[in-house]
C-alpha positions as CSV (number, residue, x, y, z in Angstrom):
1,X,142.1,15.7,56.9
2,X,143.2,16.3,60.7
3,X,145.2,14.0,62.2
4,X,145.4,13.7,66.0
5,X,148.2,12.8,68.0
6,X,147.2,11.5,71.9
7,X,149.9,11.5,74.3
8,X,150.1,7.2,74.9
9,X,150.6,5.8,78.6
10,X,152.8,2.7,78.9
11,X,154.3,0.0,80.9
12,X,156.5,-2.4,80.8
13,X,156.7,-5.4,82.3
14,X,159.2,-8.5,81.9
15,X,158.8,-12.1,84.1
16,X,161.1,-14.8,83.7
17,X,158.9,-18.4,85.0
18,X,158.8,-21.9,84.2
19,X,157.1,-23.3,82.0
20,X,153.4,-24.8,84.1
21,X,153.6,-28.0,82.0
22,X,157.6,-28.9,81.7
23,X,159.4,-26.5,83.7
24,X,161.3,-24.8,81.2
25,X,162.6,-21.7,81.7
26,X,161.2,-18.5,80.2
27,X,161.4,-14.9,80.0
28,X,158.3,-12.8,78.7
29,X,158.1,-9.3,78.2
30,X,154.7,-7.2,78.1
31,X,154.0,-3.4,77.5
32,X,150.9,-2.6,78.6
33,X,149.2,1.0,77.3
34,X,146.9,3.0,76.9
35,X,146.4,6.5,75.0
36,X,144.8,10.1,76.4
37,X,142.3,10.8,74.5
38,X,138.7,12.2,74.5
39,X,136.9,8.7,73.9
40,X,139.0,7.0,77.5
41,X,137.0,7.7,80.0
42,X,136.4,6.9,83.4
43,X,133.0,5.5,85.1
44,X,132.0,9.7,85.6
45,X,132.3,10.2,82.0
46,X,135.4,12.4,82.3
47,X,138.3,11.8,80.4
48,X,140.9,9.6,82.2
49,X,143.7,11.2,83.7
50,X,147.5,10.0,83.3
51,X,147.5,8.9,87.2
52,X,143.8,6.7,86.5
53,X,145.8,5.2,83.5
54,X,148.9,4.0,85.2
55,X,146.7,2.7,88.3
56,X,144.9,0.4,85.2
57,X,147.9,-0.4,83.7
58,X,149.7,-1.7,87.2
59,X,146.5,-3.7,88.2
60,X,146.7,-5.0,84.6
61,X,150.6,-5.8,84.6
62,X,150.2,-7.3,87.8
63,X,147.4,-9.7,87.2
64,X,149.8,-10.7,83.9
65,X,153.0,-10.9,86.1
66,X,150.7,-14.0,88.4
67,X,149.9,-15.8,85.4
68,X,151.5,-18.9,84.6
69,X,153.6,-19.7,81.7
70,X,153.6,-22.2,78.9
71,X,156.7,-22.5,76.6
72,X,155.9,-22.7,73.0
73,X,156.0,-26.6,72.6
74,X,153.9,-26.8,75.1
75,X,151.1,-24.9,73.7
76,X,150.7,-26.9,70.7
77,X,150.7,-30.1,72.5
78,X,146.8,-31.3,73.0
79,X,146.2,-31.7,76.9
């Protein structure tokens, strides 16, 4: 049995927000990745390359950084 070891590509990403129901304060943190290996590939069928990975991963962190919050008590409250 082989086993494979890809090189893995990773951000991370922390946001401290209110909360969008009660305004409490919170702080998140988010590590976004991904790995290079033969089966990531890009629209062209090539293999992606560390620079198309972090461009994903920012676009990715960013749209996550935008979104709002809900604290914890909030989220099983009904609306």
């Amino acid at each position: 049995m082989t086993i494979y070891h890809f090189e893995v590509v990773s951000i991370r990403r922390e946001k401290t927000a209110k909360c969008s129901v009660c305004g409490k304060r919170l702080k998140r943190v988010m590590t976004f990745d991904q790995t290079i290996n033969p089966y990531n590939k890009n629209a062209q069928r090539m293999v992606k390359s560390r620079e198309e990975i972090n461009v994903e991963l920012r676009v990715e962190a960013e749209a996550w950084m935008t979104a709002p919050e809900r604290c914890s008590a909030c989220l099983g409250a009904k609306p």
